[in-house]
C-alpha positions in Angstrom: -22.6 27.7 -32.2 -20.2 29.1 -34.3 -18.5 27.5 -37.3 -15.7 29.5 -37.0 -12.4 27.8 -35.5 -10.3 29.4 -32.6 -7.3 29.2 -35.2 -9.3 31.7 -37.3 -9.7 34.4 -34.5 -5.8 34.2 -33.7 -5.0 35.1 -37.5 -7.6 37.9 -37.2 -5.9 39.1 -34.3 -2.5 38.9 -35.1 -3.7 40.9 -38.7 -5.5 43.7 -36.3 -3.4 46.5 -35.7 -2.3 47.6 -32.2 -5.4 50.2 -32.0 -7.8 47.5 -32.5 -6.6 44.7 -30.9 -6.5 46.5 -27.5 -10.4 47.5 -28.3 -11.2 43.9 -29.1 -9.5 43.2 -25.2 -11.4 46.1 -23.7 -14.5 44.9 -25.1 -13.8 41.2 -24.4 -13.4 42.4 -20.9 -16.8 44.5 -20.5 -18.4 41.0 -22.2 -17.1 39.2 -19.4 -20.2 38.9 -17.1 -22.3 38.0 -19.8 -20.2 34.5 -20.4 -20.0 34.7 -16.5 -16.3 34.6 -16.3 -14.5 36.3 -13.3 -11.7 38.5 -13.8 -9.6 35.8 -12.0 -10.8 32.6 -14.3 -9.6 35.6 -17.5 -6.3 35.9 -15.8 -5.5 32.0 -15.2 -6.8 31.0 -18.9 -4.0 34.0 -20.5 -1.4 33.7 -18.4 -1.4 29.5 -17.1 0.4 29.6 -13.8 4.1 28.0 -14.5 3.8 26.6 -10.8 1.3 24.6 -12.1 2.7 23.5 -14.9 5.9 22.6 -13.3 3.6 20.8 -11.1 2.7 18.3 -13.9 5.3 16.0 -14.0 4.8 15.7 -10.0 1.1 14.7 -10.5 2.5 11.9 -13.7 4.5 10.2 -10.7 2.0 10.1 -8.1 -0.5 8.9 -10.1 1.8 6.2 -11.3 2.4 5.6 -7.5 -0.7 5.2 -6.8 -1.6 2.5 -9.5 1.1 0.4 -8.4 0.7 0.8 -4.5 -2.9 2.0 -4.0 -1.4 4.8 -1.5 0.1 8.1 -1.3 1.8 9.7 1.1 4.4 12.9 0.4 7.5 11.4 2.0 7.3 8.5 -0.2 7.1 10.1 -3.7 8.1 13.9 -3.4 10.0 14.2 0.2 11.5 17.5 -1.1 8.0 19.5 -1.9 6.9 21.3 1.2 3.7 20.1 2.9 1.5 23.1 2.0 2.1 23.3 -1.3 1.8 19.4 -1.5 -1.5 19.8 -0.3 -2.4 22.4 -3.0 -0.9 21.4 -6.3 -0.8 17.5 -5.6 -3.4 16.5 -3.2 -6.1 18.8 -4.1 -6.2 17.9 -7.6 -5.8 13.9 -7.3 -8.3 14.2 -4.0 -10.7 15.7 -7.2 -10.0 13.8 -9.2 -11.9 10.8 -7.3 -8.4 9.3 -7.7 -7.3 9.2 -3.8 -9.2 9.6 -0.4 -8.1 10.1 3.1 -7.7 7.2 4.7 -7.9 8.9 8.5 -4.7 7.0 8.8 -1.3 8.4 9.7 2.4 6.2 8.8 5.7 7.1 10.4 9.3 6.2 9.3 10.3 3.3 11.7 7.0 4.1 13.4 9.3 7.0 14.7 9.5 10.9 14.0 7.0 12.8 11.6 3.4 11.0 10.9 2.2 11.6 7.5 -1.3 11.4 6.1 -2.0 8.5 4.3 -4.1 8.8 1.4 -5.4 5.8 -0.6 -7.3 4.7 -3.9 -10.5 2.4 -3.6 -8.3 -0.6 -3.1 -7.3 -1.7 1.0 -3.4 -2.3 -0.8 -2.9 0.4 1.5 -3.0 -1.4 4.8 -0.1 -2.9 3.7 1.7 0.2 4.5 0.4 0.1 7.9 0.8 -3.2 8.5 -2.8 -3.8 8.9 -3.2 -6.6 6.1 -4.8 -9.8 7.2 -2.3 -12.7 7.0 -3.1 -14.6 3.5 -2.2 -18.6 4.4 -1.1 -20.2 1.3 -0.7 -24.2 1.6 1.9 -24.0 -0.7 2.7 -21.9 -4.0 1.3 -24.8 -6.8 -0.4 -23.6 -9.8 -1.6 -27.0 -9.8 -2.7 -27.4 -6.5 -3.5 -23.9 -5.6 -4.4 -22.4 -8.7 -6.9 -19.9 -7.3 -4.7 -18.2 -4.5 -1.7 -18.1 -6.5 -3.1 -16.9 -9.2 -4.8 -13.8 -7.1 -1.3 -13.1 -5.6 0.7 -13.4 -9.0 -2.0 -11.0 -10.3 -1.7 -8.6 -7.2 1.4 -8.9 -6.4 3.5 -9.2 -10.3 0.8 -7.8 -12.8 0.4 -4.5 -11.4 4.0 -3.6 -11.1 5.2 -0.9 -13.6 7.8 -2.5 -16.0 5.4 -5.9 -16.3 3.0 -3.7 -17.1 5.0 -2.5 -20.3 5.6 -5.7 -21.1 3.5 -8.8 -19.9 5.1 -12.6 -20.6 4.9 -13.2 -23.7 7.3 -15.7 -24.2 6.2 -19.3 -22.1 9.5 -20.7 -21.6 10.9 -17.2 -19.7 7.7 -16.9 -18.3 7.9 -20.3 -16.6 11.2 -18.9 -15.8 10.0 -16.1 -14.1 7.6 -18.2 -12.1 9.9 -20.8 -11.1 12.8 -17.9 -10.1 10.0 -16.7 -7.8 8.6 -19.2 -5.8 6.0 -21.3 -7.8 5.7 -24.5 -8.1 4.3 -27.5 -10.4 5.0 -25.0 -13.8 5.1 -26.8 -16.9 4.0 -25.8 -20.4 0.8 -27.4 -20.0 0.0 -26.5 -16.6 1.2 -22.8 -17.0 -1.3 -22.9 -20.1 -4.5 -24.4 -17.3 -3.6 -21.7 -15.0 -3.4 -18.7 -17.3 -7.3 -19.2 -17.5 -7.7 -18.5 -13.6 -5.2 -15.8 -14.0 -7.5 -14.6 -16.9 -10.2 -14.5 -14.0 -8.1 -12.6 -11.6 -7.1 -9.8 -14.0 -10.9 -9.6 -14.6 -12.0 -9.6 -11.2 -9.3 -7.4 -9.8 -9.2 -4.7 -12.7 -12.5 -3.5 -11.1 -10.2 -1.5 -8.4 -7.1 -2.2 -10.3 -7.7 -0.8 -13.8 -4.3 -1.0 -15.3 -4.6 -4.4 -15.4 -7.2 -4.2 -18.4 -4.0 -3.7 -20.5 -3.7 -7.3 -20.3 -4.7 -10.1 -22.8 -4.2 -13.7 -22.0 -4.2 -16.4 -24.5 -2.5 -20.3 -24.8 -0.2 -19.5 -21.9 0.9 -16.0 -22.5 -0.1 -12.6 -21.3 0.7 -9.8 -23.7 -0.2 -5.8 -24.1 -2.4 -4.2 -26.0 -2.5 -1.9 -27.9 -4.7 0.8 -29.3 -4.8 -1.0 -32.5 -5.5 -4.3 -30.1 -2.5 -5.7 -32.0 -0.4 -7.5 -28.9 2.6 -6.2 -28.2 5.9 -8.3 -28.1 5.0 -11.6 -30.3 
């Protein structure tokens, strides 16, 4: 292998006069076979396509999408991007990826007008879309007396969303706050601190088809972010 960095070759070329940088390309060309590069592979790697570059940012939001719904359909992320070219620069790619799959399910608006192919991760979040979710019976919403089931739903339902994500709870009295604004029951300071250890669990056992959830680190009845440094953000 050659010790020689890329960076080197550009100055080289750039000092090459015009006479011998087009025989360096004509002879680059003819060498072609030998790395077994087609002429069309040559084309794309000069001159990147700025469809697909545009098409970047699209793929950013449905992979985001994705994360936090475990589906993907085009009317619900990019309604305005026609259907074939969906297929091409979005689906193809994500469907590559081993990020989505089709789920040989179709969804309609008000089950009326156009049916869309739903596509889904290796989660079932997206039978929600179809309605197709088995009823979940909780007794009540106590972290005391239902610690397991609430628990799996605050860690389904609240830690995968995008902006919790960023930030986690890391502050106990607004997270009891939080809690208490949305339905649960029985949350105290000590209690909250009991059932961060099942919630611990749940981000554990759900991060195996979740994996944006390993961004998590609970501890004494918070649950902050962290970082690359695996300093915690927000404390």
């Amino acid at each position: 292998m050659s010790n020689r960095e890329p960076n080197e070759l550009i100055d080289e070329l750039n000092a090459m006069s015009d006479r011998d940088r087009r025989l360096f390309f004509e002879q680059a060309g003819i060498m072609c076979n030998t790395w077994d590069y087609t002429r069309s592979v040559i084309i794309e790697l000069m001159f990147p396509s700025r469809t697909n570059q545009r098409h970047d940012s699209s793929l950013r939001v449905c992979r985001n999408f994705i994360r936090d719904h475990g589906y993907l359909t085009r009317i619900h992320v990019l309604p305005d991007m026609d259907a074939s070219t969906f297929r091409r620069s979005i689906l193809k790619p994500l469907v590559k990826e081993g990020l989505i799959t089709d789920s040989g399910q179709k969804w309609k608006k008000d089950g009326k007008g156009q049916a869309h192919k739903v596509f889904r991760d290796k989660t079932r979040r997206f039978e929600k879309l179809l309605n197709q979710e088995a009823p979940k019976v909780v007794v009540s919403r106590s972290i005391v007396n239902e610690p397991l089931e609430t628990a799996r739903q605050f860690v389904s339902q609240v830690l995968t969303k995008e902006q919790v994500l960023k930030v986690g709870f890391t502050k106990v009295p607004g997270f009891i706050s939080t809690l208490q604004n949305i339905g649960y029951e029985d949350v105290t300071h000590d209690s909250l601190i009991e059932w961060c250890k099942v919630v611990e669990e749940q981000i554990r056992v759900q991060s195996e088809t979740t994996p944006s959830l390993r961004v998590y680190k609970v501890h004494n009845g918070k649950i902050s972010i962290k970082t690359n440094t695996g300093v915690m953000n927000n404390e």
